[in-house]
C-alpha positions in Angstrom: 140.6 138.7 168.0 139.7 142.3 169.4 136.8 143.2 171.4 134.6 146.1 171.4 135.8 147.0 175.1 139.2 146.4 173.7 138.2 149.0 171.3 136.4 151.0 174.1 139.9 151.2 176.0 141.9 152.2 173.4 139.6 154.9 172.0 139.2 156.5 176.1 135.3 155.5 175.4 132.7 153.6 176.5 131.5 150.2 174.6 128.2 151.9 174.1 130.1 154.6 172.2 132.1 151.9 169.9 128.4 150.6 169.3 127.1 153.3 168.1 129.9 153.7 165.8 129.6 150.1 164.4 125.7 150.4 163.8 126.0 153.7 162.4 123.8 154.9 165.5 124.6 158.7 165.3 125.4 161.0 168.4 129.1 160.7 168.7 131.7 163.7 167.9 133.0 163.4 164.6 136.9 163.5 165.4 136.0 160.6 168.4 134.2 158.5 165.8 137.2 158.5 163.3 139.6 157.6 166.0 137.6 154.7 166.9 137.1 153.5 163.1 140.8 153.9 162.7 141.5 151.8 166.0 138.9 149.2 164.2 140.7 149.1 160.9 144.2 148.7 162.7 143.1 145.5 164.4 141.2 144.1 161.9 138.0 143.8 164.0 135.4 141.6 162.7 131.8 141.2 164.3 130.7 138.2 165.5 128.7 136.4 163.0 125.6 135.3 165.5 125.6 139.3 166.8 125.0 140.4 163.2 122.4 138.5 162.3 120.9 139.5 165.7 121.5 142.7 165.5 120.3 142.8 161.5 117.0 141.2 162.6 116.4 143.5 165.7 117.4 146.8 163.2 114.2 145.3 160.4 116.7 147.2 157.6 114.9 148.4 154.0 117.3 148.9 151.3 115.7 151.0 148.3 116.4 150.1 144.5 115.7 152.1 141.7 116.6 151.1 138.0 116.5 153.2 135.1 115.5 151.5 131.6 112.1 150.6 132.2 111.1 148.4 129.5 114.5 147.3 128.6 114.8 143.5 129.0 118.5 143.6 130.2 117.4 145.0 133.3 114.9 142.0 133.6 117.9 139.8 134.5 119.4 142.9 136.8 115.7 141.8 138.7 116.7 138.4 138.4 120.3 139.2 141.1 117.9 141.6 143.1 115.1 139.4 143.6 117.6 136.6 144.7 119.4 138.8 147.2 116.3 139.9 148.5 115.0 136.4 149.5 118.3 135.9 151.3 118.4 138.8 152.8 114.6 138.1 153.9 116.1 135.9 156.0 117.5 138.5 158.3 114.8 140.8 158.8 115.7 143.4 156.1 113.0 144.2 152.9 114.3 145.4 149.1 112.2 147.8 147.8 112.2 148.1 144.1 111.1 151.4 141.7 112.0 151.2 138.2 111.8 154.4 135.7 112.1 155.6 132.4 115.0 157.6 131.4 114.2 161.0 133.0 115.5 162.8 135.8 111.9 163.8 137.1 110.8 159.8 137.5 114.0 159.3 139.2 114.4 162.0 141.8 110.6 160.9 142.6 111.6 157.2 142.8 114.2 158.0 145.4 111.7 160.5 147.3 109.3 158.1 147.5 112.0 155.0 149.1 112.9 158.0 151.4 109.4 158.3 152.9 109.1 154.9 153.1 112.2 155.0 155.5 114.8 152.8 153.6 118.2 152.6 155.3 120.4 152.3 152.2 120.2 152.7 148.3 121.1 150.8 145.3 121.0 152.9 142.2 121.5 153.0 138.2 122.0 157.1 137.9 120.7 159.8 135.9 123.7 161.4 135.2 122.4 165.0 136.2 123.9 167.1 139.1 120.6 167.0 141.0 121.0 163.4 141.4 124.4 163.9 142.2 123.3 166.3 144.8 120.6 164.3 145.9 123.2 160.6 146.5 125.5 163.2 148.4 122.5 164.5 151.0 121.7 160.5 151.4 125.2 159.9 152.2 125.5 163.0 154.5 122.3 161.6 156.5 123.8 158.3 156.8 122.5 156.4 154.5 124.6 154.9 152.2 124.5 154.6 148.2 125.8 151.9 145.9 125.5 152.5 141.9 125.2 149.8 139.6 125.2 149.4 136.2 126.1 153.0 135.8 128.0 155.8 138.1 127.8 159.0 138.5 131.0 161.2 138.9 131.7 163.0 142.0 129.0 161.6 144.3 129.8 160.7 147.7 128.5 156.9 146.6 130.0 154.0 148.9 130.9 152.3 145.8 130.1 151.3 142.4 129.4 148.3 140.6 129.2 147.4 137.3 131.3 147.3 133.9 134.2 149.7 132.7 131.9 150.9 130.1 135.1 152.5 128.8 136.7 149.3 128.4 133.9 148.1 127.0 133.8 150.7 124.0 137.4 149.9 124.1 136.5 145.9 122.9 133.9 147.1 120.8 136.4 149.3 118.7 138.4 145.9 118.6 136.4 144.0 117.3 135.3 146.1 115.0 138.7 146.5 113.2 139.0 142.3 113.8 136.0 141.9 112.0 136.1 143.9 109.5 138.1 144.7 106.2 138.9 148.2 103.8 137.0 151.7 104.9 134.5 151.1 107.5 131.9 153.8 108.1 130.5 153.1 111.6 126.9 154.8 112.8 126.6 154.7 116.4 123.1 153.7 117.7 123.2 154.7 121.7 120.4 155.0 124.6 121.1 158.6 126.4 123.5 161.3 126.9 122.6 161.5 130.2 123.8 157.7 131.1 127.3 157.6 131.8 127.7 153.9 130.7 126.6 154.9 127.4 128.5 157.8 126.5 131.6 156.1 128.1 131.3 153.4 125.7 131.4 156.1 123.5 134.5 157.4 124.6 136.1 154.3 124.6 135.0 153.0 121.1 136.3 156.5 119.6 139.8 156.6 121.3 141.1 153.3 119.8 139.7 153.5 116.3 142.1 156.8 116.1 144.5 154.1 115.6 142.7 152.5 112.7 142.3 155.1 110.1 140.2 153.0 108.1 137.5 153.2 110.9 135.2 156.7 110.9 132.0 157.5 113.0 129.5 158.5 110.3 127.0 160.2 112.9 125.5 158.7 116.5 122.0 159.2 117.0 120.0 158.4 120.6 117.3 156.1 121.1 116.2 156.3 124.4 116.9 152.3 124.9 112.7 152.2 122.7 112.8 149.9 120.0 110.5 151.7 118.1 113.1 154.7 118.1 116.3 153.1 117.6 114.5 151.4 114.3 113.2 155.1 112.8 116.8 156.4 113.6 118.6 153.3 112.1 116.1 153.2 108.6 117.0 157.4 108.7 120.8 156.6 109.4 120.6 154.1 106.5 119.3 156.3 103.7 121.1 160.1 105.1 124.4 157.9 104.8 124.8 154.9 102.5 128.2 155.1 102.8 127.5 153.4 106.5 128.4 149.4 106.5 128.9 148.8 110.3 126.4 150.0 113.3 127.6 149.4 117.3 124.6 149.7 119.4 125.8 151.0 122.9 122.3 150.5 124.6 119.4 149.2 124.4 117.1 149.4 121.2 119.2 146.7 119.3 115.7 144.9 118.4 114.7 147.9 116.8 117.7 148.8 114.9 118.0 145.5 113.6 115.0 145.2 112.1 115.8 148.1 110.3 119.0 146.6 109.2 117.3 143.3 108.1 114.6 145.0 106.0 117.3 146.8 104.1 118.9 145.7 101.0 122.1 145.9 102.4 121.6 143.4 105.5 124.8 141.3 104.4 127.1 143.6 104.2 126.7 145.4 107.6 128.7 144.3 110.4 126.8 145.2 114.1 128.5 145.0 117.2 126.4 145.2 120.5 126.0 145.0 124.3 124.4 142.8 126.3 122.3 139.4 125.5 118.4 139.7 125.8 116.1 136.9 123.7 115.8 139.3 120.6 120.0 139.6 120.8 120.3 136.3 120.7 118.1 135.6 118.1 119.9 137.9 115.5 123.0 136.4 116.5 121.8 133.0 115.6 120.5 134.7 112.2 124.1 136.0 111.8 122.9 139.5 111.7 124.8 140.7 114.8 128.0 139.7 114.5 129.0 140.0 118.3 127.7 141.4 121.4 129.7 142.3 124.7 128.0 141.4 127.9 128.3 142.3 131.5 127.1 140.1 134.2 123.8 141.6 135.1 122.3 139.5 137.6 125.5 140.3 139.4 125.0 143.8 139.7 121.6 143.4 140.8 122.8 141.3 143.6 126.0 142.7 144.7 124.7 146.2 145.7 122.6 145.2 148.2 125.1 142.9 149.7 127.5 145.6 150.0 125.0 147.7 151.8 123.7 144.9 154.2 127.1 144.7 155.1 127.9 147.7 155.4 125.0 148.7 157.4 125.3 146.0 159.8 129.3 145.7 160.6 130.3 148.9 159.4 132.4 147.4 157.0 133.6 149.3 154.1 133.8 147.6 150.6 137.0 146.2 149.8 136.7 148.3 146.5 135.7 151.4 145.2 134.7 150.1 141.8 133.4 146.9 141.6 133.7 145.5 137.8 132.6 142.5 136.8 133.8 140.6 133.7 133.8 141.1 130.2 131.9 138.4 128.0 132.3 138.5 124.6 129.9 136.5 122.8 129.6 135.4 119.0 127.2 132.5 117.0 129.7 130.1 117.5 130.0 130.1 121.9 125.9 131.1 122.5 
């Protein structure tokens, strides 16, 4: 197994150099610090276990979170994989610190301001899909502290990596479904959360590139709801009487209470199919009513949990993640498998 004065050797440097490297220290020429990361990647070197957790408690690490979707209950079980990671990674001397905003870009740029002056080392995000948050992840990066999305990306950031579900894939299933669960012309509206959430508009994306094979399928109109119940159930009641025509919805986001209880206090609550994301209390409970005929879920106390892992690691062996995009599975879910 190589050493870091093996390392030292090979690289023409000192250990205290290859240190500085491996802890992400600072103060070593640019062209000299990519040799020695190279020399590290060719033989595979892997800190000792006891020096980590050594060195992790000596460096008293604070990794930032910041969620978007306040109020939406799937990011209550996002908490869930956060608040576990950060009792384990209590253990080694390093605090989470958690903000959580609505969905505007104002809330989040002061969330991550805030974590800055607060001094946290790393940053585990759910975007605002706006370039000043893209510009913001890429100064972060550039000052050495690392950024993991989750949840949602953002495209063209300097972000370590991502985590979270193809969203595109995901529209992809929801399209399927849709024609598998359905019969003659379909007229689909499209509840969604944002435009300015990737995860939603890819879903979008997805859904609308396979039902061009499926003729029989048409987007009537999408409206956005902000992930508020309140709003998605105004904009589904509206939807309802602009366009009877309508006999299937597919919620992309949040606000899937909301719409159906619009759906259910129409006359026409039997003959809709709805397809949605994710399983909160208020999903589940419309499935069991046979309202929502399936909903496609992705792992969320994972993706609260593996971002920070990534960027302990990271930030404490220098090790890169063994992928760019993390996914995590797809779940369909219908009455029958609850």
């Amino acid at each position: 197994m190589a050493t870091i004065k093996e390392i030292a050797t090979l690289a023409g440097v000192s250990r205290g150099t290859v240190d500085r490297v491996l802890n992400h220290r600072g103060d070593v020429n640019p062209q000299t610090e990519k040799k020695i990361l190279q020399i590290i990647r060719d033989l595979d070197y892997k800190p000792n276990k006891a020096g980590i957790v050594l060195a992790a408690q000596k460096k008293n690490l604070k990794l930032g979170v910041v969620l978007l979707g306040m109020g939406n209950p799937f990011f209550d079980d996002v908490l869930v994989g956060v608040r576990e990671k950060e009792q384990e990674l209590a253990g080694y001397n390093c605090s989470v610190l958690i903000k959580q905003t609505e969905y505007s870009l104002q809330q989040q740029l002061h969330a991550i301001d805030a974590l800055l002056a607060e001094g946290i080392n790393g940053l585990a995000i759910s975007p605002y899909n706006d370039s000043a948050v893209r510009e913001k992840i890429n100064s972060l990066c550039a000052q050495g502290i690392p950024v993991v999305t989750l949840n949602t990306d953002i495209e063209n950031s300097s972000r370590l990596a991502y985590v979270g579900s193809n969203f595109y894939r995901s529209g992809q299933t929801a399209a399927g479904l849709m024609h598998l669960m359905t019969q003659g012309e379909v007229r689909v509206g499209i509840v969604s959360g944002s435009r300015n959430i990737l995860c939603h508009t890819e879903r979008i994306a997805g859904f609308s590139h396979i039902i061009e094979s499926h003729p029989n399928i048409r987007i009537v109109d999408t409206v956005n709801n902000n992930d508020d119940d309140r709003v998605s159930c105004q904009l589904t009641k509206k939807l309802l009487a602009d366009h009877p025509e309508i006999n299937a919805f597919y919620f992309t986001a949040g606000g899937v209470y909301g719409g159906c209880q619009a759906i259910e206090a129409s006359a026409r609550k039997n003959d809709i199919t709805v397809i949605t994301n994710d399983m909160v209390p208020t999903t589940r409970e419309y499935m069991k009513k046979g309202l929502i005929a399936a909903t496609i879920c992705q792992q969320p106390s994972l993706q609260g949990s593996q971002p920070l892992a990534l960027l302990f690691a990271h930030l404490t062996t220098g090790e890169m993640p063994a992928a760019e995009n993390n996914y995590v599975d797809v779940d369909i879910r219908i009455r029958e498998n609850l």
